[in-house]
C-alpha positions in Angstrom: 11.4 26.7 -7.7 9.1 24.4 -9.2 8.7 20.6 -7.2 11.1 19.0 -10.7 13.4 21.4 -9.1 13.3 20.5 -5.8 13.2 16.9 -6.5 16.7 17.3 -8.9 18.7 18.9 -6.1 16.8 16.5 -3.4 18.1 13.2 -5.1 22.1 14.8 -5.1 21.4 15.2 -1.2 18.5 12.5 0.2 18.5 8.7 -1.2 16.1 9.1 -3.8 15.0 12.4 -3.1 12.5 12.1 -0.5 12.2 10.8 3.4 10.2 8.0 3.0 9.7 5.5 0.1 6.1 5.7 -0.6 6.3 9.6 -1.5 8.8 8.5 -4.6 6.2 9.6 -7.2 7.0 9.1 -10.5 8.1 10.9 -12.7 8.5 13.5 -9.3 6.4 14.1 -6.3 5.0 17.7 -5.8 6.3 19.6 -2.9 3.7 21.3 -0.6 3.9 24.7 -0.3 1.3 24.9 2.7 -2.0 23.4 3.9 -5.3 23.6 5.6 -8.4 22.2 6.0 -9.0 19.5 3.1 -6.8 21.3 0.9 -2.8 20.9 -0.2 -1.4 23.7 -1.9 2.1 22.7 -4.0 4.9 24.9 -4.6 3.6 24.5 -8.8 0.4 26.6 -7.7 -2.1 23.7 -7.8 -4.7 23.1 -5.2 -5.5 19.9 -4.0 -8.3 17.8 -2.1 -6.2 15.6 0.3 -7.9 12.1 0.4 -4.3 11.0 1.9 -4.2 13.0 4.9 -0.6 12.5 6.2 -1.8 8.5 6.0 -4.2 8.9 8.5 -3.2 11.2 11.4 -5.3 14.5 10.4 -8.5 13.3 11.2 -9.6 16.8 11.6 -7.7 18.0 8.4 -4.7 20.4 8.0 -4.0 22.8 10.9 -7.1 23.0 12.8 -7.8 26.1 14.6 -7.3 24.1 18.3 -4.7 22.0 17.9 -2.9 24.8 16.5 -3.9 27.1 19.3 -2.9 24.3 22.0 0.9 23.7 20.6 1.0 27.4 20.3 0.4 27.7 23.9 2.8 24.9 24.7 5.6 26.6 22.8 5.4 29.3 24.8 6.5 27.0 28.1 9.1 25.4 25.8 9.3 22.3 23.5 11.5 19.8 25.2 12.6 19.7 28.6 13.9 15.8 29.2 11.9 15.6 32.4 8.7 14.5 33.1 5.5 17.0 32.3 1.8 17.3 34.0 1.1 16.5 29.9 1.7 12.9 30.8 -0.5 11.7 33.1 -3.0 13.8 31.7 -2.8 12.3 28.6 -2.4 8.8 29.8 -5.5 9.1 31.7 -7.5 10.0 28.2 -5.8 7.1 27.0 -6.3 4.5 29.6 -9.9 5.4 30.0 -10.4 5.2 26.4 -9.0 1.3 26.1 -10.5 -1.3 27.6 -6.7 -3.3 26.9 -4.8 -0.2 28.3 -4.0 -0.1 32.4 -1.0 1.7 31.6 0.9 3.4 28.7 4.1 4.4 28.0 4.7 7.2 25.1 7.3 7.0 22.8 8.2 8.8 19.6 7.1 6.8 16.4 4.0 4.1 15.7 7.1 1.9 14.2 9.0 2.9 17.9 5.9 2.0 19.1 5.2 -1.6 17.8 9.3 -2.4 18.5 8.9 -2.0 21.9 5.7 -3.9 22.3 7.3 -6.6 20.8 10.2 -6.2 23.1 7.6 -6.0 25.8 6.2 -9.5 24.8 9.3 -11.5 25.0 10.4 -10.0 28.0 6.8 -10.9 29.9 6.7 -14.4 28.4 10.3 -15.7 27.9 9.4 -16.9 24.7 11.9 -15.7 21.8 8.9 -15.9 18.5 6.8 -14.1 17.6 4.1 -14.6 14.6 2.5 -11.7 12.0 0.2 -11.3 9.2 1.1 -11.5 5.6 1.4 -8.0 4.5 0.7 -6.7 8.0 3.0 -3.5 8.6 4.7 -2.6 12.0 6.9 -0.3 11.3 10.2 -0.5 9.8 12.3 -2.4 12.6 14.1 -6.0 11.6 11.7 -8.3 13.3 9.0 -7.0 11.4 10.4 -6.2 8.1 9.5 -9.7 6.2 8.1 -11.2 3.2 4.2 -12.0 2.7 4.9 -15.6 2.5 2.6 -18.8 1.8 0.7 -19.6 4.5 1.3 -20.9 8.1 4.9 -22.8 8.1 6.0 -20.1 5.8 9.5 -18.8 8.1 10.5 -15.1 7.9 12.5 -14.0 4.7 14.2 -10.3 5.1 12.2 -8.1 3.3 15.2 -5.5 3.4 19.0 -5.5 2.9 20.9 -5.7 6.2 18.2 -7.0 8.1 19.9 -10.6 9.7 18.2 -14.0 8.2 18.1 -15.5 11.9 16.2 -12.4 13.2 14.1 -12.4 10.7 13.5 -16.5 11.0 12.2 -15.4 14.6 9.1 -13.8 12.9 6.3 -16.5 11.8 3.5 -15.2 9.6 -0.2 -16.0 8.5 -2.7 -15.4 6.5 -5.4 -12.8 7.3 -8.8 -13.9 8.4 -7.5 -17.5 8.4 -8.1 -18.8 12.4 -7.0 -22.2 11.2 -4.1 -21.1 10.3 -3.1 -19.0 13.3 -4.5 -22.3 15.7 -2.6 -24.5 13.6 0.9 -22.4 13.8 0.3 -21.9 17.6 -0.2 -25.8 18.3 3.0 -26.6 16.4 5.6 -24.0 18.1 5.4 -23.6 22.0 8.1 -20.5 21.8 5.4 -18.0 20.4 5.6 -14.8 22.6 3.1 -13.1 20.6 0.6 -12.7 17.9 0.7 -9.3 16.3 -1.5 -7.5 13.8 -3.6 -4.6 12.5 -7.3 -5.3 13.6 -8.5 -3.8 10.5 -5.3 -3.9 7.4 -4.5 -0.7 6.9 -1.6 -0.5 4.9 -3.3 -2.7 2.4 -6.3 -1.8 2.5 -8.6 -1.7 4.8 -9.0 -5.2 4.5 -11.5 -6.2 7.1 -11.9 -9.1 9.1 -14.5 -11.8 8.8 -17.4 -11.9 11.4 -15.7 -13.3 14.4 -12.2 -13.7 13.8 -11.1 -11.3 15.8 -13.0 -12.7 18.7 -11.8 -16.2 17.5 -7.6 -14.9 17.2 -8.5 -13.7 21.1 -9.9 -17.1 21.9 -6.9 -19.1 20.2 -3.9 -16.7 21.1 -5.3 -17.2 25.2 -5.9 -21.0 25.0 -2.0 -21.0 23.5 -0.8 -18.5 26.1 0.5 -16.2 23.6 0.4 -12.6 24.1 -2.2 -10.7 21.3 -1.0 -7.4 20.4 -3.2 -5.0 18.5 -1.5 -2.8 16.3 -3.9 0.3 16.5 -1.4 2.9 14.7 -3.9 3.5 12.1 -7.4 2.5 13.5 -6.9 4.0 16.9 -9.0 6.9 17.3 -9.6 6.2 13.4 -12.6 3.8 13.7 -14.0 5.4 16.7 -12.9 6.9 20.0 -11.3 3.0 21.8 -9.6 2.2 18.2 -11.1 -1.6 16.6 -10.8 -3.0 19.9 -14.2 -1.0 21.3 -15.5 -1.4 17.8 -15.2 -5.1 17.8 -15.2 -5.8 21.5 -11.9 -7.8 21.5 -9.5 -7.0 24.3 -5.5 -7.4 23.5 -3.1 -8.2 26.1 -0.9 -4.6 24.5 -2.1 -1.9 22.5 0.2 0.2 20.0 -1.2 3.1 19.1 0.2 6.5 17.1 -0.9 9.0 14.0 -4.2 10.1 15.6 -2.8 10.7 19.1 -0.4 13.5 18.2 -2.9 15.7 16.4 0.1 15.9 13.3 3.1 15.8 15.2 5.6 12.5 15.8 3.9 10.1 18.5 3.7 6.8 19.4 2.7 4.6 22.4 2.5 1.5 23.4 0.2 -0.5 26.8 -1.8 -3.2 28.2 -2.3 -4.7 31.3 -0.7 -3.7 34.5 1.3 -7.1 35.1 2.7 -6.5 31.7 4.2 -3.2 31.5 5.1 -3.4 35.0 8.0 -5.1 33.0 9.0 -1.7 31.2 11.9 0.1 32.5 13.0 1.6 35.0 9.9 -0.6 36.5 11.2 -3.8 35.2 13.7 -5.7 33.2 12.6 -4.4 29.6 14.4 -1.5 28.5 12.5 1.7 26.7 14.2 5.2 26.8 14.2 8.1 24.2 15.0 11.2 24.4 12.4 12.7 22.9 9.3 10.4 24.4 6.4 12.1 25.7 7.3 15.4 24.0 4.9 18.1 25.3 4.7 19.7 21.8 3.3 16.7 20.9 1.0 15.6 24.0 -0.1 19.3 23.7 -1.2 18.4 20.1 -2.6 15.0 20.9 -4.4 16.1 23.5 -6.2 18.9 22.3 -7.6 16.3 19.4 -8.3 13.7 21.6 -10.6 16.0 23.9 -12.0 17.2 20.5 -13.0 14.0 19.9 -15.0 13.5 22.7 -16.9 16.3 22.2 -17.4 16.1 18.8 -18.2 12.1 19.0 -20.9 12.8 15.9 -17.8 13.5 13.6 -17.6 9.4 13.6 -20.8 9.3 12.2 -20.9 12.0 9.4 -17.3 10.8 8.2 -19.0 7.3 7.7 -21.6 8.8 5.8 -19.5 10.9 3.4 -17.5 7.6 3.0 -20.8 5.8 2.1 -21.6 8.6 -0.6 -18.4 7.8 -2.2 -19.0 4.1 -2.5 -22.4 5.0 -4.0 -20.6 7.1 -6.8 -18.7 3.8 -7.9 -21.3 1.2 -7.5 -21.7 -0.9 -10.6 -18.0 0.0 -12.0 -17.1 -3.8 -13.0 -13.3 -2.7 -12.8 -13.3 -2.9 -9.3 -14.9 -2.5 -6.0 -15.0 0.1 -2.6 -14.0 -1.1 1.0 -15.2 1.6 3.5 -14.6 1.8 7.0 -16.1 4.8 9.0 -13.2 7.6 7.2 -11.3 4.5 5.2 -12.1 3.6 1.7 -10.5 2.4 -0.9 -11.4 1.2 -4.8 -9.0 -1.6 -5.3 -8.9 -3.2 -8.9 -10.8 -6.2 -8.1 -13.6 -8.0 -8.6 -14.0 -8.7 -5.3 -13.1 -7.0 -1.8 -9.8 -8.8 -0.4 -9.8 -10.4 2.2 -5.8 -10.9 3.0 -2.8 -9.6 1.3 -2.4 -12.7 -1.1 -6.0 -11.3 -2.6 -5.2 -7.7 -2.5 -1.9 -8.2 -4.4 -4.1 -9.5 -7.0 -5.3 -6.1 -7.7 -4.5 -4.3 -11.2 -1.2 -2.3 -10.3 -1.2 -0.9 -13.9 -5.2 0.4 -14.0 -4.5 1.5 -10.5 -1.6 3.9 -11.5 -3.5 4.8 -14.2 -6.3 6.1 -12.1 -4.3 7.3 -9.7 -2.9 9.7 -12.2 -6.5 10.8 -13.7 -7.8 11.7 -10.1 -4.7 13.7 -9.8 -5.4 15.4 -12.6 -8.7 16.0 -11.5 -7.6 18.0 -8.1 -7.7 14.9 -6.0 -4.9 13.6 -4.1 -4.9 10.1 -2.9 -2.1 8.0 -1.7 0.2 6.8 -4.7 -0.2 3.3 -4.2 -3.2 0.1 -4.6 -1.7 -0.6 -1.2 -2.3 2.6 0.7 -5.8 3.5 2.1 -7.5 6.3 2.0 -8.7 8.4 4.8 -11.3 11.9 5.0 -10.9 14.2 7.7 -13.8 16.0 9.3 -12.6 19.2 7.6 -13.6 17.6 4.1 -17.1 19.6 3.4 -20.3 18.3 1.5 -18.6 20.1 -1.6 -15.3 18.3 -1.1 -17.4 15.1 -1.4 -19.1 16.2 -4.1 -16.1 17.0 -6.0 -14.1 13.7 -4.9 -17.4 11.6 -6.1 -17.7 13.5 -9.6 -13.9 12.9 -10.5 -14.6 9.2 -9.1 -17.2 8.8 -11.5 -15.1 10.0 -14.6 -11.8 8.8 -14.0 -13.0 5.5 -13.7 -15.7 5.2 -16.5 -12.5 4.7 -18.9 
């Protein structure tokens, strides 16, 4: 069957045919048939250079050799056993010493699972019922985060979905990206703030970066308010460097999410901070946090595996940064947009100028993005189907990979 196939019978049996809203493709998304390395290979016979990368998890590209060999091994002991494994500690340990804003972690099953229960966490510590986000920041697809971009800092939390409640969603404050005056000004006015969430480094815009300093100016204003930071390190944890953006920018949270990276391509998430705080987590304290399938050993297996990769291989951060920087070269001067690169993140948004929050970013051309999008496709390329998505390389993409991703760059953009 051919991937129009697939996607006809899919939409009789899945709500619009696929799993997750951002692989709804049109006209139809192509099914993969296998992968490996840098490479896709769809059920139509075509062979792809993945510049999408599951959204970020395969840092190390599409069933590497060890993380394959370690789940292997792990299957043989069994995949799920609902008690507690030597995997655990183990792997918290890697963790913890990894983090300067991690004493202890708990492991759950999703980055969205991940970010609910830090949340969770928060208002439990603080008895305080609000909590404030950035515009466009994503946290997963739970109610309190699911809101509107809105207009700045008084702006209150619109559902973003159908069935989410307007009162939970009120509970959600939001501002601007790199705007401290904002986030200072929001903080002085409300003294029920629990928390102050958000992607270090935007990733599901982006990457957006911050300004100089605000990062260490959101830590100095969230602790002179008393309100709990959280860093949402889903995406830049183990992305940016081995400690996430918080090493990389020397900024502490009070609680760390973190998931993609940390199951070397299987489900994962996992949330922490300091010891006082998630002392509070069940059955240690009052906030409960259960799941059946948390701290999965098929998944530790596979997380731990990359993560010991990692640190041996801590050049990879270096080289990816580089092959990053060669791609921003091939599109310097193109006056339809720019590059934002970030160690393995790029991205060319239709802009003049880099964003700087979402209100910026959603300037971007849509229309000329879609259009490229298509072209690159065309060229053997596959990047995430969306202005809004970033890009990520793996350290399986090769000198030649960049080579090719650079020359279809160049031509699909010089229309």
């Amino acid at each position: 069957m051919k991937s129009s196939e697939f996607f006809r019978e899919a939409k009789a049996l899945i709500p619009g045919g696929v799993s997750s809203p951002v692989r709804a493709i049109r006209p139809y998304p192509f099914y993969t048939r296998e992968a490996s390395g840098s490479r896709i290979r769809t059920v139509d016979g075509e062979e792809l250079t993945d510049c999408c990368m599951a959204y970020g998890p395969l840092l190390l590209g599409h069933s590497h050799p060890e993380i394959r060999a370690a789940i292997e091994e792990q299957l043989e002991r069994g995949w799920l056993y609902g008690t507690p494994t030597p995997l655990e500690p183990e792997f918290a340990s890697l963790l913890v010493g990894d983090h300067p804003g991690l004493e202890m972690v708990r492991f759950v099953s999703s980055g969205s699972e991940a970010t609910m229960a830090a949340i969770r966490l928060a208002r439990g510590f603080s008895e305080k019922k609000e909590i404030v986000k950035v515009e466009g920041g994503f946290h997963g697809a739970h109610d309190g985060v699911l809101v509107q971009a809105g207009s700045g800092a008084t702006t209150l939390g619109i559902p973003d979905s159908a069935g989410v409640l307007p009162e939970v969603a009120a509970r959600t404050r939001q501002v601007p990206y790199n705007d401290l005056d904002a986030l200072d000004a929001i903080l002085s006015r409300n003294t029920d703030i629990a928390a102050f969430i958000l992607e270090p480094v935007m990733g599901n815009i982006g990457p957006v970066l911050p300004d100089r300093d605000y990062l260490a100016g959101v830590r100095e204003i969230t602790h002179a308010h008393d309100v709990l930071l959280i860093f949402d390190e889903v995406i830049t944890g183990y992305r940016v460097g081995i400690g996430g953006a918080q090493v990389s920018y020397g900024v502490r949270p009070d609680i760390t999410t973190l998931g993609k990276i940390i199951g070397g391509g299987l489900p994962i998430g996992a949330f922490g901070g300091r010891r006082e705080i998630m002392e509070m987590v069940a059955p240690a304290g009052p906030v409960y946090n259960a799941g059946t399938f948390s701290g999965n050993p098929l998944s530790l297996a596979a997380g731990k595996a990359m993560i010991e990769w990692l640190h041996a291989n801590r050049g990879v951060y270096r080289t990816l940064e580089e092959k990053t920087g060669l791609i921003a070269e091939a599109v310097s001067g193109k006056r339809c947009g720019t590059m934002v690169t970030l160690g393995s993140m790029f991205k060319f948004f239709f802009r003049t100028s880099p964003p700087r929050n979402y209100a910026e970013a959603k300037e971007c051309d849509t229309a000329a993005f879609r259009h490229f999008w298509e072209k690159m496709l065309q060229q053997g390329i596959f990047l995430p189907p969306s202005q809004f998505e970033t890009n990520f390389l793996s350290a399986a993409h090769s000198d030649q990979d960049i080579e090719a991703i650079c020359t279809a760059y160049r031509a699909c953009l010089s229309g």
